[in-house]
Residue, then its C-alpha position, 0 to 999 in steps of 0.5 A: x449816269x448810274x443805271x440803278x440810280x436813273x432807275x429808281x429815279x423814275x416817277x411811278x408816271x414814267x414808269x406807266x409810261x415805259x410799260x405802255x410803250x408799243x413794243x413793250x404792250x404789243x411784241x409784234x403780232x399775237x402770234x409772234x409773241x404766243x410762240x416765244x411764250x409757248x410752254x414748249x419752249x425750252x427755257x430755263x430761268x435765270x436769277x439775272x446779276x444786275x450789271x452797272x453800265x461800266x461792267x456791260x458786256x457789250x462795248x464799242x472799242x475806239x477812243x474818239x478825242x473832241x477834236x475828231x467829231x466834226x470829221x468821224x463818219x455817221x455809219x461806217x461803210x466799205x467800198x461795195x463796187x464803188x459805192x459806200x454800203x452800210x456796215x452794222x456791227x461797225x456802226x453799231x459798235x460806233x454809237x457805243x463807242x461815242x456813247x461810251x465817251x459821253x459817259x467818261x467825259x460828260x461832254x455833250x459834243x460826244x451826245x450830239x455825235x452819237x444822237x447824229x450816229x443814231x439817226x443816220x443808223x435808223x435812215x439806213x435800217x429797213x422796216x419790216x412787221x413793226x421791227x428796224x432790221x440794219x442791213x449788210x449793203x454789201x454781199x459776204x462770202x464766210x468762207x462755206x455761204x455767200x450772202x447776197x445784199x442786203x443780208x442781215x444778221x442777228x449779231x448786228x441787230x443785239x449790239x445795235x440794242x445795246x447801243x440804242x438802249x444805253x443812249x437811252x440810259x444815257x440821255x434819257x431821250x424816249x427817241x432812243x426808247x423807241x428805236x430800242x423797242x423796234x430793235x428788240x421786236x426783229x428778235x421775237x418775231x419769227x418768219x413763216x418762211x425762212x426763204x423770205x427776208x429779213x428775219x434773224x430768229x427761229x425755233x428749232x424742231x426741238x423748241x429751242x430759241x436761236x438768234x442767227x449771226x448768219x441766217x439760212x433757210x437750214x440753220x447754221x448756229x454760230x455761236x459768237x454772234x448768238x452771244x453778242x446778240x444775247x449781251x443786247x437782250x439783257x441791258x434790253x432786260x435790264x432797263x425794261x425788266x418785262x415779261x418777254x425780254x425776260x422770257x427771250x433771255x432765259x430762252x436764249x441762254x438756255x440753249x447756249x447752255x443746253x449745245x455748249x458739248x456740241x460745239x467743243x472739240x476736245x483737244x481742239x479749237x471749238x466749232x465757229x458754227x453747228x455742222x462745221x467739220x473744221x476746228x475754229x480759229x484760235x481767236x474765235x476760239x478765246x472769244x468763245x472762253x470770255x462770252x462763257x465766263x460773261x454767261x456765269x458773270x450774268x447768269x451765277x450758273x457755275x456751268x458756264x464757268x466750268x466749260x469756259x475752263x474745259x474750252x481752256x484746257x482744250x487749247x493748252x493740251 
């Protein structure tokens, strides 16, 4: 469905109805929601370009034929010392991509699928202050940390709202609202304590607001999954258009914008991560140029157009 006509479509009722939703009238404690809102924040506002659904920046990435449904799996997992342990980005990506079929087709055997998808998601999930957290069931080590199981990561939780926003749009099943609502709560609700799990957010001594691909008690900043997270916020945005998705966008990419120079290497490939000595991959390095020429698609900004092109430039001298 064209999200600006299932947008206007709705009845002034409907409406009423979406803003008194509980994640939408009560964004975690009063505190939570007080600190994200704090004037001290640091936060610029954007003039958002509103995105048809085909154009969304999040995507799933498989193509899945009719007669595949019966066997795909619901989440998607790797082997964990003999045991199926939970994947959140795959599975998330997973729902979108069914989602993404049932757009293209119009099949209901891919809404089934995917309704059956996000069911089994949310059983694995685990809830914590009033938000659903998807949890690594399997222990990673990135290379410089290791994260013990469950872990769980701000990367996983953004696309996991894309995918529960868009089944809304989709299906306009409140179902799907409602898991959408406890997603976006893990992203502004910030922890007391940073040793204690699950948490996915913070703001920094600065006041910047930062979503966390891989939390740690010191924050490490990788910017990838900052931005996939990101991508979830704004069709979050996009479908509820309120006070804090906003002011959570806004704040987000603001700081993106304000530590673009901090994590460039002229010359080089650009930081995975703040504090990392090492240049990146080339791979996550051109995954850096296409989320910054996706800021400006969003955003108008012609910053993030001009350092998509220095990071080019980087790579090519």
């Amino acid at each position: 469905m064209n999200r600006r006509v299932f947008l206007s479509s709705l009845t002034a009722g409907a409406v009423s109805g979406l803003a008194g939703c509980s994640a939408l009238s009560s964004f975690g404690s009063e505190n939570n929601q007080n600190l994200l809102m704090d004037e001290h924040i640091i936060s610029e506002s954007y003039d958002y370009t509103e995105l048809e659904t085909e154009d969304l920046p999040q995507k799933g990435g498989n193509n899945y034929g009719v007669s595949e449904l019966e066997n795909l799996p619901t989440v998607i997992t790797r082997d964990n010392d003999g045991e199926s342990a939970l994947h959140p980005v795959a599975t998330a990506r997973h729902l979108l991509s069914l989602l993404e079929m049932y757009r293209a087709d119009n099949d209901n055997r891919y809404r089934n699928k995917a309704r059956e998808v996000a069911e089994a998601f949310v059983e694995r999930s685990i809830k914590h202050d009033g938000g659903i957290y998807f949890p690594y069931e399997f222990t990673f080590p990135n290379g410089v940390y290791t994260f013990g199981k469950p872990w769980y990561s701000g990367m996983a939780q953004g696309i996991a709202l894309s995918a529960y926003t868009r089944g809304y749009v989709e299906s306009e099943d409140e179902w799907y609202q409602n898991r959408a609502d406890e997603i976006f709560e893990t992203l502004v609700t910030f922890p007391s304590d940073r040793d204690t799990k699950p948490w996915v957010v913070a703001i920094d001594e600065k006041g910047y607001y930062w979503i966390e691909e891989y939390p740690k008690p010191t924050l490490i900043h990788t910017l990838n999954g900052f931005n996939f997270a990101i991508w979830g916020i704004y069709e979050y945005w996009l479908l509820n258009q309120s006070e804090l998705p906003k002011r959570a966008l806004d704040a987000s990419i603001t700081t993106i914008k304000n530590h673009l120079q901090d994590y460039r290497r002229p010359n080089k490939t650009s930081r995975y991560w703040l504090g990392a000595t090492h240049s990146n991959t080339v791979k996550y390095h051109n995954i850096h140029i296409q989320q910054l020429r996706t800021l400006y698609d969003l955003t108008n900004d012609h910053y993030f157009q001009m350092m998509a092109q220095v990071f080019e430039d980087d790579i090519q001298s």
